[in-house]
C-alpha positions as CSV (number, residue, x, y, z in Angstrom):
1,X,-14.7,-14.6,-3.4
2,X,-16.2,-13.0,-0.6
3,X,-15.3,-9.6,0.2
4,X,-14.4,-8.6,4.0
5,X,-16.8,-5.7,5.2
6,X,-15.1,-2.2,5.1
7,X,-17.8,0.2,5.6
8,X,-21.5,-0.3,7.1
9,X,-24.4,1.9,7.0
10,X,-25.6,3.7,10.3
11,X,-27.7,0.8,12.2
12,X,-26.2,-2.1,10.8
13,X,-26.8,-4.9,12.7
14,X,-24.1,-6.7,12.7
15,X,-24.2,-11.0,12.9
16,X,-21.7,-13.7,12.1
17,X,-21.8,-15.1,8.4
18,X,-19.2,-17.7,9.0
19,X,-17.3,-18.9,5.6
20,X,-16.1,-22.6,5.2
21,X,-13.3,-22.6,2.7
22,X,-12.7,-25.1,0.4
23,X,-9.6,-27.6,0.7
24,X,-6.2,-26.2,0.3
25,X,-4.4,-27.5,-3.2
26,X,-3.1,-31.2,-2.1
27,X,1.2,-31.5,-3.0
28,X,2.2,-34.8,-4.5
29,X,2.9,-37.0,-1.5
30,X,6.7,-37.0,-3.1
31,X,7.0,-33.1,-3.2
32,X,9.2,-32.3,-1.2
33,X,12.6,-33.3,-0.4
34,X,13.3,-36.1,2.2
35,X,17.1,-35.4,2.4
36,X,17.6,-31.5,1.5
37,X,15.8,-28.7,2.0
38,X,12.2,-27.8,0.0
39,X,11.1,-29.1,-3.1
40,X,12.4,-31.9,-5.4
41,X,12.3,-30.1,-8.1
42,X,14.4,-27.4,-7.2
43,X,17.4,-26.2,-6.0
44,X,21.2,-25.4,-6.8
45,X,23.3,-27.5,-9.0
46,X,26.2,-27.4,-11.1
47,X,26.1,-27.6,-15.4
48,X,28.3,-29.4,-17.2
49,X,30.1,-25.8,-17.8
50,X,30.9,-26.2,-14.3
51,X,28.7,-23.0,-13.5
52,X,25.7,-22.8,-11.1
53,X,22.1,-23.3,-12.0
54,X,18.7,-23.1,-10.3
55,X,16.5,-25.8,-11.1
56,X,12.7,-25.7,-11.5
57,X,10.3,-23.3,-11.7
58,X,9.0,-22.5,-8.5
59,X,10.9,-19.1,-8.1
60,X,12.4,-16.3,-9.7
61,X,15.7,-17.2,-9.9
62,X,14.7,-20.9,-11.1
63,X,15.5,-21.6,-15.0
64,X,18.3,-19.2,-14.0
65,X,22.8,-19.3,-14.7
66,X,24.7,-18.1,-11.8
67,X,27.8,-17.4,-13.0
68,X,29.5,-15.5,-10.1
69,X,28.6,-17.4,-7.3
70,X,31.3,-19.9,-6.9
71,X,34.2,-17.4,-8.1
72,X,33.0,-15.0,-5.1
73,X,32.9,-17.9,-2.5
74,X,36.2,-18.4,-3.2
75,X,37.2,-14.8,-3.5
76,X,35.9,-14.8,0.4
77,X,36.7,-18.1,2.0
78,X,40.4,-17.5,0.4
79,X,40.3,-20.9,-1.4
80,X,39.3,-22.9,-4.6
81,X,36.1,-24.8,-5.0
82,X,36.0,-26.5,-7.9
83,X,32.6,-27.2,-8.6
84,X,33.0,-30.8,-9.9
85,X,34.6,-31.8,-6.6
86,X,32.0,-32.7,-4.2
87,X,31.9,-34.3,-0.8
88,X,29.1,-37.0,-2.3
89,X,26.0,-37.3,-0.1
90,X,25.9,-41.0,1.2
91,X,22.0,-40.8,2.0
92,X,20.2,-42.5,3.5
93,X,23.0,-43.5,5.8
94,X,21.4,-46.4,7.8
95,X,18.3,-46.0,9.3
96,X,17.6,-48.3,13.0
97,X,15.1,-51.1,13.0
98,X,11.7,-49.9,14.5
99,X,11.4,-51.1,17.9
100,X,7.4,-50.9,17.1
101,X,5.3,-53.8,18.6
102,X,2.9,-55.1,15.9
103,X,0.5,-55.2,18.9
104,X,0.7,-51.2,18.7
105,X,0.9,-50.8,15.0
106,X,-2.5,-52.2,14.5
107,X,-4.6,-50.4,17.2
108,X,-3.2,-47.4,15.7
109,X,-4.2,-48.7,12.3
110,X,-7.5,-50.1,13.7
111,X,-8.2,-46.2,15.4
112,X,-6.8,-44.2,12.1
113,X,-6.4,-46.5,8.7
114,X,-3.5,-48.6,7.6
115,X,-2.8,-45.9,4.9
116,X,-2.3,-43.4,7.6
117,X,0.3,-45.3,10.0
118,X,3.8,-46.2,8.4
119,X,7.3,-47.5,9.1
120,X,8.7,-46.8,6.2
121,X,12.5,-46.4,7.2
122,X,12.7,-43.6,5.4
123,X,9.8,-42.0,6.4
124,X,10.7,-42.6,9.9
125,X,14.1,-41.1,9.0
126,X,12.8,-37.8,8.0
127,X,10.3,-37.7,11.2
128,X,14.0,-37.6,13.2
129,X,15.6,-35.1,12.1
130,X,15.0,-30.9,11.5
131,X,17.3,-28.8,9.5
132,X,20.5,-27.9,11.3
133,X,23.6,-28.5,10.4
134,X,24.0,-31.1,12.7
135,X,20.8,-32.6,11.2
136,X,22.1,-32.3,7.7
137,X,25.7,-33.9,8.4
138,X,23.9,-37.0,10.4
139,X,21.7,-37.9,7.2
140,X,24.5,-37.7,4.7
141,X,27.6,-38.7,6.3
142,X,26.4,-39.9,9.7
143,X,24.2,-41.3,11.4
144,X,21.0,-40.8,13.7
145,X,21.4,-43.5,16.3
146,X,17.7,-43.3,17.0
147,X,14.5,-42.3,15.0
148,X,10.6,-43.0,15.4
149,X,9.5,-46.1,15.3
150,X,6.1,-45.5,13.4
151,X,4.7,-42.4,11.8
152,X,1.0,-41.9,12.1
153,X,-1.2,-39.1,10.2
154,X,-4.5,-37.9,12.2
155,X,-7.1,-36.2,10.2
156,X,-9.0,-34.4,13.4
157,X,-8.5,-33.6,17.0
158,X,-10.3,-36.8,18.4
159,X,-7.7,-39.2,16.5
160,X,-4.6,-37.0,17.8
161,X,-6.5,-38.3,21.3
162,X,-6.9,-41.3,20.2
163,X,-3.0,-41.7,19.1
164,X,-2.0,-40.5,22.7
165,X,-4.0,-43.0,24.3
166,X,-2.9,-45.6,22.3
167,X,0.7,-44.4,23.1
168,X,0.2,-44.9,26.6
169,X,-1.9,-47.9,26.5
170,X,1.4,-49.5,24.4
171,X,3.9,-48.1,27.0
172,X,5.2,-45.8,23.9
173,X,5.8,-41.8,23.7
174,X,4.7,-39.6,21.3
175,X,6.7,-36.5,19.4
176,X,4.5,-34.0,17.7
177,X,5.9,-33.1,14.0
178,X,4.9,-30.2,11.8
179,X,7.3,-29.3,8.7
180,X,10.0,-30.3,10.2
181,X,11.9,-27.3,9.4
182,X,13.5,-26.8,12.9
183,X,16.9,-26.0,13.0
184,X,17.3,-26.6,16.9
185,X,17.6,-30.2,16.7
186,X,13.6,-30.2,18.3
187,X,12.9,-33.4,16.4
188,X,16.2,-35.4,17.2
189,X,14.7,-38.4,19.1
190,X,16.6,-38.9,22.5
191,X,19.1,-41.8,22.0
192,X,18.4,-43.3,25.3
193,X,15.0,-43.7,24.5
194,X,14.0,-47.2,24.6
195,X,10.1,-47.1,24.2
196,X,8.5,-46.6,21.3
197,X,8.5,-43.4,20.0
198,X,5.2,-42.6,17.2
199,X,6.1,-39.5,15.0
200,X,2.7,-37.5,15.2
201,X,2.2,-36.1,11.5
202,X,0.1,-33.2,11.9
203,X,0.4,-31.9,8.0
204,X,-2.8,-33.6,7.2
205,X,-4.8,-31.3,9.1
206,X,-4.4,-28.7,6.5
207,X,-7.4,-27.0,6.7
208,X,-8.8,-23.2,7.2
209,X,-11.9,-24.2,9.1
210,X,-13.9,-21.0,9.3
211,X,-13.2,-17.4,8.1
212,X,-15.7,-14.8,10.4
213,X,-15.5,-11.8,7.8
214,X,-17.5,-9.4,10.6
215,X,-15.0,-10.3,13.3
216,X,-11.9,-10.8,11.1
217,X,-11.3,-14.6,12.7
218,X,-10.8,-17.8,11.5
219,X,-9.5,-21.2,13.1
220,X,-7.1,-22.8,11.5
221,X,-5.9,-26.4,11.7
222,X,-2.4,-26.9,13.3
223,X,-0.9,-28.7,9.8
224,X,-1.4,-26.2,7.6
225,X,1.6,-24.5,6.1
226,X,1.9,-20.8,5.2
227,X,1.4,-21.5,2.1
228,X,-2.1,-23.3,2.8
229,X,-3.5,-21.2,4.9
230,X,-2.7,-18.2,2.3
231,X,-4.2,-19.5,-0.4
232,X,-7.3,-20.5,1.6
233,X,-7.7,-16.9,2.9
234,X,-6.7,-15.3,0.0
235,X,-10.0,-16.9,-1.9
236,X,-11.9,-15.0,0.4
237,X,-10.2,-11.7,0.8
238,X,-7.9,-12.2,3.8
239,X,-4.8,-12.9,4.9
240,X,-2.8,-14.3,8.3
241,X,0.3,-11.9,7.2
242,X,2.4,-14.5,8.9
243,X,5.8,-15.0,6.7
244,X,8.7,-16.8,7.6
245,X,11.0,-17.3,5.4
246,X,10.1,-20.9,5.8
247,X,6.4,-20.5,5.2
248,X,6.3,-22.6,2.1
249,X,6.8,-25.7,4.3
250,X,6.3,-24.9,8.3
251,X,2.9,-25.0,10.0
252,X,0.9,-22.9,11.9
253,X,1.4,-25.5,15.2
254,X,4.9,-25.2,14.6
255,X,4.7,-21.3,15.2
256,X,2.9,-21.6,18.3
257,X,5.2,-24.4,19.4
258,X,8.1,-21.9,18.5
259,X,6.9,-18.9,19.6
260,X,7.6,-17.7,15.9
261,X,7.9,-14.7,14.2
262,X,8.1,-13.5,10.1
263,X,9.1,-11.0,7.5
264,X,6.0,-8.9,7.9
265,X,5.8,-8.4,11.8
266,X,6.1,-5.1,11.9
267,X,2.6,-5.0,9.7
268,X,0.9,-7.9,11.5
269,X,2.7,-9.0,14.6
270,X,4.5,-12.4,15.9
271,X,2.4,-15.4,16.1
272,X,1.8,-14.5,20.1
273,X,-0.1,-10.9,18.2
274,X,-1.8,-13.2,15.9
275,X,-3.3,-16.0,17.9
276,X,-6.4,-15.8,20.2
277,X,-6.8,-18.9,21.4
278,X,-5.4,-22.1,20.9
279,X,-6.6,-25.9,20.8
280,X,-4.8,-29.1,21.5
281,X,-4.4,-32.0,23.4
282,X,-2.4,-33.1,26.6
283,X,-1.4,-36.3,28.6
284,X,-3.8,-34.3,31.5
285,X,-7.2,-33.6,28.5
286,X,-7.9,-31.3,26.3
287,X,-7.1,-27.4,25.7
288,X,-10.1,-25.7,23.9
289,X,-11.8,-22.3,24.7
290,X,-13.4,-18.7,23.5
291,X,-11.6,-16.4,22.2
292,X,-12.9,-12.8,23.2
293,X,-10.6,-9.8,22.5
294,X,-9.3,-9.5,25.4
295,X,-10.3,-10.9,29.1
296,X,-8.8,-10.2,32.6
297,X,-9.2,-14.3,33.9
298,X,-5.8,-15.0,35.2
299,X,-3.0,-17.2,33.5
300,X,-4.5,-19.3,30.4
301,X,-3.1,-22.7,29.9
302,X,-3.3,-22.2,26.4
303,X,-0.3,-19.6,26.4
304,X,1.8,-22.3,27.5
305,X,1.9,-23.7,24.7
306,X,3.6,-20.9,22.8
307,X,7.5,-22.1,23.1
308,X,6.8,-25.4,24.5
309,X,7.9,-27.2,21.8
310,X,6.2,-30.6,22.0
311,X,6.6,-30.7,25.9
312,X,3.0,-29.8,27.1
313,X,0.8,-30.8,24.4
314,X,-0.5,-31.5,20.7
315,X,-1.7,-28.2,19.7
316,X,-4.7,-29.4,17.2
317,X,-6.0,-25.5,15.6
318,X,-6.1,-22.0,16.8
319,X,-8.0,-19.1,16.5
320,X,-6.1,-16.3,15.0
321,X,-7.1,-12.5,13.6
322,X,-7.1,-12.0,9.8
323,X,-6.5,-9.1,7.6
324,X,-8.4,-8.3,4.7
325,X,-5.7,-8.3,1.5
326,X,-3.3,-5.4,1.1
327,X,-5.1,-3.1,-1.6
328,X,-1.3,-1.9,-2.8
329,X,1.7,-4.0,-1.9
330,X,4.9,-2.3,-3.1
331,X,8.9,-2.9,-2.5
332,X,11.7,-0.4,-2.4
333,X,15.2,-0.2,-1.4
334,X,17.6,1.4,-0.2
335,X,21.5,1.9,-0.5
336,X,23.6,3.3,2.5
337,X,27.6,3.9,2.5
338,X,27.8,1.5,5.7
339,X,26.6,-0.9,8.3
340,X,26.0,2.4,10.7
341,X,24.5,4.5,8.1
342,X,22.0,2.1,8.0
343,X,21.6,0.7,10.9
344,X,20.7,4.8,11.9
345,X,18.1,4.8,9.3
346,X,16.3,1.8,10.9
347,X,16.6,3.6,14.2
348,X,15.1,6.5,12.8
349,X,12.2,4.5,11.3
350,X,11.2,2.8,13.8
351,X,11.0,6.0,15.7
352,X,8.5,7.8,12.9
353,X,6.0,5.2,13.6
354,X,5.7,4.9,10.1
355,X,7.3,1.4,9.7
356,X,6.6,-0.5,6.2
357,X,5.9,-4.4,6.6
358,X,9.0,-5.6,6.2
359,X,12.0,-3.6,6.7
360,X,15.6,-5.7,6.4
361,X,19.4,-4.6,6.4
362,X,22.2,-6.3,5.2
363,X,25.5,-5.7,6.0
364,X,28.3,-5.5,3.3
365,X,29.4,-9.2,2.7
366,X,25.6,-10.4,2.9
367,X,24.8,-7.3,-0.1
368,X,27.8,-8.9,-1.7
369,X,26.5,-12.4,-1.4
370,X,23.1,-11.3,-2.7
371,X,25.2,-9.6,-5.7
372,X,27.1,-13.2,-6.6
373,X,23.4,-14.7,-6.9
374,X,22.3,-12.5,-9.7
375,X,21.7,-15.0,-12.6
376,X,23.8,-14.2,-15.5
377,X,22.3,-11.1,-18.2
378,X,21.9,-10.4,-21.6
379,X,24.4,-8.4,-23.8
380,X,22.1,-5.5,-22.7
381,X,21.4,-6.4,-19.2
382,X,24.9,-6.2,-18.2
383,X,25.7,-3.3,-20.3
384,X,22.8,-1.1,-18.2
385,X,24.1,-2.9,-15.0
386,X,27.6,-1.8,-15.7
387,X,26.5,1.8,-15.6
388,X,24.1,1.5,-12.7
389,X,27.3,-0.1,-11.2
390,X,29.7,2.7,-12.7
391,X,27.0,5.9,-11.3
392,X,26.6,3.9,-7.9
393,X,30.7,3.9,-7.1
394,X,32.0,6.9,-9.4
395,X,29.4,9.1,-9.1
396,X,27.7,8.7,-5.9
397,X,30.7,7.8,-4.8
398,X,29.8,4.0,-2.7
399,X,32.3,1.8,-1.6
400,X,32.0,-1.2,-2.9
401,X,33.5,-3.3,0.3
402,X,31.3,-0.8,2.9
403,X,28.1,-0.2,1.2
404,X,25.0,-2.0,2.7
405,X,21.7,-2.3,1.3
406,X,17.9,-2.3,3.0
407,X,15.1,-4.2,1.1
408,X,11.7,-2.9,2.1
409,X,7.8,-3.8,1.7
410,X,5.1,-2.1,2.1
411,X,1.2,-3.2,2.2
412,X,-1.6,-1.3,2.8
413,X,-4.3,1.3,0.9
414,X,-2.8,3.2,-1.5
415,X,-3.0,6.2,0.8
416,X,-1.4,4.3,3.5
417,X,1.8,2.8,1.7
418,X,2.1,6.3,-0.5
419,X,2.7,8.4,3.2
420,X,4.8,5.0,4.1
421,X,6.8,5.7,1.1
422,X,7.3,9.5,1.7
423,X,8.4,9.2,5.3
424,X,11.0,6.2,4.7
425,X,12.3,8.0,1.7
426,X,12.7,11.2,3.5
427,X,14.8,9.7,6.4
428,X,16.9,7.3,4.3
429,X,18.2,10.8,2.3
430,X,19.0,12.4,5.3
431,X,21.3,9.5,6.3
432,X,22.6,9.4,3.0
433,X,20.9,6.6,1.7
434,X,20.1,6.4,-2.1
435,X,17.2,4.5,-3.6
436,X,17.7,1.2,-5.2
437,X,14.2,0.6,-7.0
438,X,11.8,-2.0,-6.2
439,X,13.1,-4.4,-8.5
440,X,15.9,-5.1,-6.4
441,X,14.0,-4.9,-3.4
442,X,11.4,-7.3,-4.7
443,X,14.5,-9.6,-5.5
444,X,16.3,-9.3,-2.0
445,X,12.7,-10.5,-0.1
446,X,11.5,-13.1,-2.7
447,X,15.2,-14.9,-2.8
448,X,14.9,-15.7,0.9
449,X,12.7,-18.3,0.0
450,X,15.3,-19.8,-2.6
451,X,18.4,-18.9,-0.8
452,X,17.3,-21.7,1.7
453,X,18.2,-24.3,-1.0
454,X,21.6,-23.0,-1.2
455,X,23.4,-24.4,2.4
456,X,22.6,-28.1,1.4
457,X,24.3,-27.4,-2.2
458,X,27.5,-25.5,-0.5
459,X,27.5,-28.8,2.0
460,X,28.3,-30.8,-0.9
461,X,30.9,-28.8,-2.3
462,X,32.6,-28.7,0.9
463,X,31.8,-25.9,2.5
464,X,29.7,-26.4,5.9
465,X,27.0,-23.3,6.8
466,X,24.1,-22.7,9.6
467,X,22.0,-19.0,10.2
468,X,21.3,-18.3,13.8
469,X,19.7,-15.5,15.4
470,X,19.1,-13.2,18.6
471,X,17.5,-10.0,19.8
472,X,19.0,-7.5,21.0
473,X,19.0,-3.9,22.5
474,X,19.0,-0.8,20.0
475,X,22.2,0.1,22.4
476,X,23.9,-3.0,22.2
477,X,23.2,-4.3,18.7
478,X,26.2,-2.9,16.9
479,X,28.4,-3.9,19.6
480,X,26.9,-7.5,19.8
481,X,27.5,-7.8,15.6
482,X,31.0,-6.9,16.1
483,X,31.4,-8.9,18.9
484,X,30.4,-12.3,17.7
485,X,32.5,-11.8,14.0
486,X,35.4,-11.0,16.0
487,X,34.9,-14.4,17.9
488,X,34.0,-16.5,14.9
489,X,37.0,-15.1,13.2
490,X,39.3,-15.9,16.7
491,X,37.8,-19.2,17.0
492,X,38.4,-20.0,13.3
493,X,42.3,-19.3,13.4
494,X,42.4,-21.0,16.9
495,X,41.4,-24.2,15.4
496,X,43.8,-24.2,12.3
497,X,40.6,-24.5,9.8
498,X,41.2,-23.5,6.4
499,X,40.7,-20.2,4.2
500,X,38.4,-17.8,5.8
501,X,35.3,-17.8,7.6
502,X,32.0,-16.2,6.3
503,X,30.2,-14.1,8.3
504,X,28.0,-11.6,8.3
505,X,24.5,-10.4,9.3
506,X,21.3,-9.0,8.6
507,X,18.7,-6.8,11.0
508,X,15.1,-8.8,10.0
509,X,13.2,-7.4,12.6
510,X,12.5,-3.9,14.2
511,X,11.1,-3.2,18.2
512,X,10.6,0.1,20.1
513,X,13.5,-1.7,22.5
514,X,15.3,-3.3,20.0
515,X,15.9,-5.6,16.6
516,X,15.9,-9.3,15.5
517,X,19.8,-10.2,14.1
518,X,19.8,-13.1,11.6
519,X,23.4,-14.2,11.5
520,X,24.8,-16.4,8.7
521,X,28.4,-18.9,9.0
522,X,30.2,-20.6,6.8
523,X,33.7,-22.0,6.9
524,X,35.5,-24.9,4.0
525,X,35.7,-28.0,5.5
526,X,37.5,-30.6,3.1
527,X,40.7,-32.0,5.1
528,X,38.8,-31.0,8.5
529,X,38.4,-34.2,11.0
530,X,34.6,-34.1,12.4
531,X,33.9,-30.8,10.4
532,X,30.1,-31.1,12.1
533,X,31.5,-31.6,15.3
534,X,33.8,-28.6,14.8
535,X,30.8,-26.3,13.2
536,X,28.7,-27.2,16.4
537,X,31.6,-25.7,18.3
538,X,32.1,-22.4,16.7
539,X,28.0,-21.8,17.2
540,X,28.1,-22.6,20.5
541,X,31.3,-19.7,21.1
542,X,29.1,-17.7,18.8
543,X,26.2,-18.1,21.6
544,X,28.4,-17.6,24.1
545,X,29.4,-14.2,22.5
546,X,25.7,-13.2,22.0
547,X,24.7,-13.9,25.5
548,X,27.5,-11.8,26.9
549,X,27.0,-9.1,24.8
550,X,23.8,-8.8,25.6
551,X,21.9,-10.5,23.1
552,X,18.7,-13.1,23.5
553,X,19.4,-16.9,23.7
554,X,16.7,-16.9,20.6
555,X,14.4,-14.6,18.2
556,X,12.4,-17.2,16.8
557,X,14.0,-20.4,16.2
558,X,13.2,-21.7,19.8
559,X,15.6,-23.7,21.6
560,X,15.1,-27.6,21.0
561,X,18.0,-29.4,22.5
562,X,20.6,-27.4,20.6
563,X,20.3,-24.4,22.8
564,X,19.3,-26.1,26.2
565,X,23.1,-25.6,27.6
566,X,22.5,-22.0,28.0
567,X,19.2,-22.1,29.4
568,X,20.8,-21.5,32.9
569,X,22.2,-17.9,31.9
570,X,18.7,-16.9,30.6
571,X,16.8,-18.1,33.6
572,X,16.9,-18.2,37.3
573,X,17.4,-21.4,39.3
574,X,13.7,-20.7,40.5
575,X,12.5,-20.1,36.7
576,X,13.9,-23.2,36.1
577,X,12.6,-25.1,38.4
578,X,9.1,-23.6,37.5
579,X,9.1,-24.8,34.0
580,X,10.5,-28.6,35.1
581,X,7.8,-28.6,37.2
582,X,4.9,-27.7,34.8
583,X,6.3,-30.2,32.8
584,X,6.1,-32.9,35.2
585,X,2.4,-31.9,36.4
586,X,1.3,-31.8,32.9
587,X,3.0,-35.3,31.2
588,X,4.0,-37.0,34.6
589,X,4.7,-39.8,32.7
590,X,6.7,-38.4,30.3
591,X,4.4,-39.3,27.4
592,X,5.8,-36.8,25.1
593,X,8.9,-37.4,24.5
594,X,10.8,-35.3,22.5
595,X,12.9,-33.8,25.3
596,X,12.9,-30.2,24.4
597,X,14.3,-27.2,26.7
């Protein structure tokens, strides 16, 4: 490993010792799920004592029992799931005939290799589809009327030219893919589409080009993961600090095509913070340039790209700033009596401008859910966690159906996260919060990763589920939460559905103006006709409710073609017309295809 610089003598001249890191770890080409979320080897299931396991061993909670889950799922949605009933996944459901010429399958073999161009059905299958619901309903019980035709894996910038050309030569489109962990419906192929449509797989350009350990840079292909890029800077002594909680599986081109943002923003910054410049290719050339710290040369191209989701271009690699490693990375957490108290404390922090890494609230029935995941104890374990419960609720006196609780991270130098520490502390006490360890708070951030795997489980067992998210004003955040459980809840009884609805929410992201709300749905959908259809309804009232309430028509999870209805009460006729029209100039021929925003 080679250290990053810290310190330098007087007169040292400082040059550019650029670092080539080696090749990311390759997955097994069958690692990860085609039909559920992450990795085949894990994920929730159901023993033959009817209780709930995590398989694998990828994560803490892997190898584990969950004994409460189910009983507290039904305790909230007001009904029994019985755990050996399951709505049976029917995938693949039928996948359409490519309507790939051979004429065009072999100049993109000829131009790339025959190993790296497929139409596979279901290959092509997964190249259609994200992770919404809607996604997730269509692959196991539906149908997607119309996929890509042929999936093709460039290794370098010129063959991602090559493939466009190739597309137009052909009269066929192209639709970038990353992880294809969207959940706006960005890779649902347009069903009116009748060209060819080539599924761009950019996950093969996995690599960390450069690391500049004077400048803290490094460019980074577009197909590398989180997980790739981290354990190609981490050889070296850096990091991106970019976390999503899909990380594991989404790319680096993905973020800029999103406009993303992760759990440790408030350390490192969105993707828009973290990116200098940006690479790719268009229908009109290429994008490439320096990337100076800052320059005064009028709008650059290459910012349109953030949020353009596959409309304006192939973005190839980018040039983003690095961080050398944390020297101390510590959790925490904190318990408050409610939503408010805690919601205050945030407001407070965010004020001190001393605000840890990561810094995320949950709101009663989301603690509680976090509470129903705990894998089952030993004789012991649940002895010391009946007192911790007993000293909690009798002596500090919580309320077990108000309470809330706030996991926290911090990185830094030990000097750094130790004043962190002190100043969070302080303010959590004098809003009545108690500390919760950093064993729970270590728990709360590293289950986000395997809470993921839990909404394709719940499908099965009838019970349908989709997270969505906003920002929001500190003034109008409270009111907005209220807001849009009030309307799920109306909109629930309106329709008839059964039991109860989930709901409940989470504060992921703090601002000087604001915070990033991560809301999470759920209703039980066995006797419902078109329970999809129905669950596509409810989110749109529940967009509906944000946007009036003052709330963003997205955080982070960009709009695709889920969203695209609402674009008119986030933008001028004029804006509008704007971004058609830099569309148009840009792909005039519509050559990528994906038919986003």
């Amino acid at each position: 490993m080679v250290d990053a610089p810290t310190d330098a003598r007087p007169g040292t001249r400082f040059e550019s010792r650029r670092i080539v890191p080696e090749s990311p770890a390759r997955l097994a080409p069958d690692a990860e799920s085609l039909d559920v979320w992450g990795f085949r080897d894990s994920g929730f299931t159901v023993n033959t004592d009817g209780q709930v396991e995590f398989r694998g061993s990828r994560y803490a909670i892997s190898g584990k029992v969950i004994p409460s889950l189910l009983p507290w799922a039904e305790g909230i949605l007001g009904l029994r799931v019985d755990p050996f009933d399951r709505n049976v996944s029917q995938y693949p459901t039928g996948v359409p005939e490519s309507l790939a010429s051979t004429a065009l399958e072999s100049a993109l073999a000829a131009s790339l290799d025959p190993s790296r161009v497929s139409r596979d059905p279901r290959v092509r299958l997964r190249h259609g589809h994200g992770h919404t619901q809607e996604d997730m309903w269509a692959i196991k019980y539906g149908l997607l009327p119309r996929v890509p035709d042929l999936v093709v894996w460039p290794l370098r910038a010129d063959e991602v030219r090559a493939v466009l050309l190739l597309a137009a030569a052909h009269g066929a489109c192209v639709v970038p893919y990353g992880g294809g962990t969207n959940v706006t419906d960005a890779l649902r192929c347009p069903p009116e589409e009748r060209r060819p449509i080539v599924s761009l797989d950019l996950r093969r350009m996995n690599r960390v080009l450069w690391i500049d350990p004077v400048d803290h840079t490094a460019e980074i292909q577009a197909g590398a993961t989180g997980t790739e890029i981290e354990e190609q800077l981490r050889r070296h002594g850096f990091t991106l600090g970019h976390e999503p909680d899909s990380a594991e599986l989404s790319t680096l081109g993905g973020w800029i095509a999103t406009n993303a943002s992760g759990m440790k923003k408030n350390r490192y910054g969105n993707i828009e913070d973290l990116v200098l410049s940006v690479s790719a290719v268009t229908p009109q050339g290429d994008l490439s340039r320096a990337s100076p710290p800052r320059e005064s040369v009028g709008p650059d191209p290459a910012r349109w790209l953030f949020g353009s989701e596959g409309e304006l271009g192939v973005v190839t690699s980018a040039v983003t700033r690095v961080f050398p490693l944390p020297a101390v990375r510590r959790f925490g957490s904190v318990l408050f009596r409610s939503f408010d108290e805690g919601f205050a404390f945030l407001y407070a922090v965010q004020r001190s401008c001393v605000v840890p890494a990561s810094v995320r609230l949950m709101d009663n029935l989301q603690f509680q859910f976090g509470q129903a995941l705990k894998p089952a104890k030993s004789r012991l374990g649940a002895l010391k966690s009946a007192l911790e419960k007993a000293y909690v609720l009798r002596v500090r006196g919580f309320d077990a159906e108000r309470m809330v609780a706030c996991t926290l991270l911090f990185e830094g130098s030990e000097a750094e996260v130790a004043a962190q520490e002190r100043s969070v502390y302080r303010i959590a006490a004098r809003h009545g919060g108690m500390k919760a360890g950093a064993e729970n708070g270590e728990r709360g951030y590293q289950l986000t990763f395997a809470i993921a795997y839990i909404r394709d489980f719940m499908l099965e067992h009838w019970i349908i589920a989709e997270s969505f998210e906003t920002s929001v004003a500190w003034s109008d955040a409270q009111s907005l939460c209220a807001n849009v459980k009030q309307r799920l809840w109306q909109e629930h009884e309106k329709r008839g559905l059964p039991g109860r609805p989930f709901i409940s929410v989470r504060v992921t992201q703090l601002y000087g103006t604001g915070v990033c709300l991560y809301f999470y749905f759920a209703f039980h959908y066995k006797g419902v006709e078109n329970p999809s259809e129905v669950f596509a309804e409810l989110e749109r009232a529940a967009r509906d409710e944000i946007l009036r309430s003052g709330g963003s028509l997205s955080h982070h999870h960009g709009v695709g073609k889920l969203r695209r209805e609402f674009l008119a009460r986030v933008f001028s006729p004029a804006a509008l017309a704007w971004r058609k029209r830099l569309v148009q100039s840009i792909d005039p021929d519509d050559l990528l295809g994906a038919g986003n925003g």
